[in-house]
C-alpha angles and dihedrals in degrees: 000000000000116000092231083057093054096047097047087049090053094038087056084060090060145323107279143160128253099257078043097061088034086057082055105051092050093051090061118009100021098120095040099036106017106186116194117218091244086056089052108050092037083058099040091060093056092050086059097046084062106052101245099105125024140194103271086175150343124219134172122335091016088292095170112201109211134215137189111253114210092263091045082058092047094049091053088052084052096057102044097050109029112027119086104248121237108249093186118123109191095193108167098203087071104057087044087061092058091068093033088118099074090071132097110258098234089043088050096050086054091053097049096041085057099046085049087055096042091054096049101050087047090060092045091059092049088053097058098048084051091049085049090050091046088050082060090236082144100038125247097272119151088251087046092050093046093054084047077063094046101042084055103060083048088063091045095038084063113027081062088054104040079057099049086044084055091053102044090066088061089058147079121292081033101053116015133239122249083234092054118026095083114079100010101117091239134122141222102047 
């Protein structure tokens, strides 16, 4: 997802300012698409240079509110509908698992006890903000309805890694193999 994408999606449920779409994308994506307040406003300029949002209005300090224009809706639809979607997931604990070898065992056991409970942690609290949306605490809009969607495939995201975390503490690098853990230089097995 493109960040101009994603503003343009939040800003069709309603004007708002900058701090207030970068409050939204932290209270539910924050951990998967973080977006920095800089990011926002640079791009939020651009989308106004383009015509697809516009000023609705402007309060104290220059806090400028923002609203979808007509284009910026059609180019959301665009998006959705026509463009391939990006199926890259640029998730840094697993590249860090490809060299994972070259830590010590018992080091290794530390890190992965602490990404399974991470992880963990991360899909509790995920639960419970779908359990707040089921309970209608933020109404059944369609909006509403769409982030339930979303919320679930963050419960699921890391439930499967805080297991895969889990297992991979009962694997090799993590625990060594009887054919292997003599001569190899590392520690704790």
């Amino acid at each position: 997802m493109s960040l101009r994408h994603g503003l343009l999606g939040l800003l069709a449920e309603g004007p708002a300012s900058g701090y207030d779409l970068a409050g939204r994308f932290t209270e539910v994506l924050g951990s998967i698409w973080p977006a920095q307040h800089p990011k926002i406003y640079a791009e939020l300029n651009k989308l106004a240079a383009e015509g697809l949002v516009e000023v609705e209005s402007e309060g104290p300090r220059r806090r400028k509110a923002y609203r979808i224009t007509d284009a910026g809706v059609a180019e959301v639809k665009r998006w959705l509908t026509e463009v391939d979607v990006d199926h890259t997931m640029r998730l840094q604990p697993l590249l860090r698992s490809l060299f994972f070898w070259m830590m010590e065992t018992d080091e290794l056991q530390r890190h992965l006890e602490a990404e399974a409970s991470y992880y963990r942690e991360l899909a509790e609290q995920y639960r419970d903000y779908a359990a707040r949306k089921d309970r209608g605490e933020f109404g059944y809009s369609e909006q509403t309805q769409s982030m339930r969607v979303t919320i679930e495939a963050g419960v699921r995201l890391y439930s499967a890694l805080a297991d895969w975390a889990e297992w991979a503490q009962t694997v090799p690098p993590a625990k060594q193999s009887k054919q292997h853990g003599e001569g190899t230089g590392r520690s704790g097995t």
